[in-house]
N, C-alpha and C positions, 0 to 999 in steps of 0.2 A: 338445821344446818345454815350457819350463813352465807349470803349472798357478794358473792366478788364481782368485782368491777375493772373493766381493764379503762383508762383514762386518760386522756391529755387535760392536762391543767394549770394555773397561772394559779401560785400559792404567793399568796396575801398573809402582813399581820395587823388585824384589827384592834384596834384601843379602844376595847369595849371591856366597862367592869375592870377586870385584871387584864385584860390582854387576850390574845390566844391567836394563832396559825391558821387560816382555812384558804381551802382548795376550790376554787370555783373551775367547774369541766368545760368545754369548747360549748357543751348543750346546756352550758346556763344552772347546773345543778350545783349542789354547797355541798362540801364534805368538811366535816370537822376530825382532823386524825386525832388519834390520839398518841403522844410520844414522836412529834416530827422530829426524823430523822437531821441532826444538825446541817448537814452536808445539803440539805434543803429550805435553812431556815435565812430564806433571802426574799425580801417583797419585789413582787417580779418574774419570781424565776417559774419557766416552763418546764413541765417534767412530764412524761409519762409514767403513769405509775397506777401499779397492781393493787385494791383496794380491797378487804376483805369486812363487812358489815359489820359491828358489833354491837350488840345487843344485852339488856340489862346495865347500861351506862346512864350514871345521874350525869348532868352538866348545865349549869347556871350559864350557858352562854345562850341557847335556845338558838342556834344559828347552826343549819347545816346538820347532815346525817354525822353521829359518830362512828371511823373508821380506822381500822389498822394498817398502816401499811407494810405491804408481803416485800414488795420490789419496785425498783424506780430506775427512770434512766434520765438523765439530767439533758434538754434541749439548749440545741443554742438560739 
């Protein structure tokens, strides 16, 4: 079963390779989602957000846990 995470975090887009979205959390951990939600895809923006772990994921970026996200609530 995987592993969910409940979060606050500051999503960032890295120009690394192609590009990609990650999530750094208040305690310094990296989440890489996978499919960020658009409504979230701002460098900067604080969210809390429900993370669920996904596993069996290739990803050429080697940065950050790959996750899905369940739900989110946008900080000001």
């Amino acid at each position: 079963m995987a592993k969910k995470h409940h979060v606050v975090g500051l999503i960032q887009y890295h120009d690394i390779e192609t590009g990609f979205w990650g999530i750094t959390d208040e305690q310094g951990r990296q989440w890489q989602p996978i499919m960020l939600p658009e409504a979230l895809q701002k460098s900067g923006l604080k969210a809390r957000i429900n993370l669920k772990e996904v596993n069996q994921v290739a990803s050429a970026m080697m940065w950050g846990k790959p996750v899905q996200i369940e739900d989110y609530e946008i900080l000001d």
